[in-house]
C-alpha positions as CSV (number, residue, x, y, z in Angstrom):
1,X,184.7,202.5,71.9
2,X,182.4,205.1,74.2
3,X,179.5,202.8,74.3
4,X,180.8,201.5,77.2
5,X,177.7,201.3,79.6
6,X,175.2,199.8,76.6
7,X,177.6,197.3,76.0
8,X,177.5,195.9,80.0
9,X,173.5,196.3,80.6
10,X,172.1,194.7,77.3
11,X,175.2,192.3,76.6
12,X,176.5,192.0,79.8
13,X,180.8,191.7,80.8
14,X,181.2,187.4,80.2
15,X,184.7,186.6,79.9
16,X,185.7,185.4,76.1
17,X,182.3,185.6,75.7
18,X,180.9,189.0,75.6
19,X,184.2,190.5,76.1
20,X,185.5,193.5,73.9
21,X,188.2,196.0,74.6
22,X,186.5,198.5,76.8
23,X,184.8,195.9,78.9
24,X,188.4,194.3,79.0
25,X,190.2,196.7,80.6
26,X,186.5,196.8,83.3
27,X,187.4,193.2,83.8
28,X,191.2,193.7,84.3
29,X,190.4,196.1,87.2
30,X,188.2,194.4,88.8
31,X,190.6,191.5,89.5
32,X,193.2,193.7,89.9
33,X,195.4,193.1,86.9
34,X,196.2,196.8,86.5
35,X,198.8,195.7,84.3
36,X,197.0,194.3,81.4
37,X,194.1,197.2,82.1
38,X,197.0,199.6,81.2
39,X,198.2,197.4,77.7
40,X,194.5,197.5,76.9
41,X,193.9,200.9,77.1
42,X,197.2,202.0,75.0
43,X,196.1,199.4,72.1
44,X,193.1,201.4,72.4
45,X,194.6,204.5,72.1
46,X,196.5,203.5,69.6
47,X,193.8,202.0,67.4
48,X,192.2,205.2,67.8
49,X,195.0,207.4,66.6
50,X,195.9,205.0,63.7
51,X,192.0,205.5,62.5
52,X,192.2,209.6,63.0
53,X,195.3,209.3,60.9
54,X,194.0,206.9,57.9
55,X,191.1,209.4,58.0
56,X,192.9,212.5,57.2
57,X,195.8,210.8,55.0
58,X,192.5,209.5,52.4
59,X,189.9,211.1,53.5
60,X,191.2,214.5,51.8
61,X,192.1,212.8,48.4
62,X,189.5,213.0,45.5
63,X,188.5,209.8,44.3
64,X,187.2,209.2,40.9
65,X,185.6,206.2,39.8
């Protein structure tokens, strides 16, 4: 999610083309659609939390195989 700036220079900001979630919320706010910049950012958020979380809950258990 922070590789923001690569992600515009080498693959450029193309609607449902190139587009992913950080370049989203770019495209929302250019057009002025602060609305649906907002709903992409929490999902974003969110995503990011739920990962942090799945992390700690397994990432602590001892696996044997």
């Amino acid at each position: 999610m922070g590789e923001f700036g690569p992600i515009l220079i080498f693959a450029g900001a193309t609607r449902m083309r190139t587009e992913v979630l950080p370049t989203t919320v770019f495209l929302e706010m250019s057009v002025g659609n602060i609305e649906a910049a907002v709903a992409v950012s929490l999902i974003m958020i969110a995503s990011g939390f739920l990962v942090l979380l799945l992390v700690r809950i397994y990432g602590t258990k001892k696996h044997t195989f």
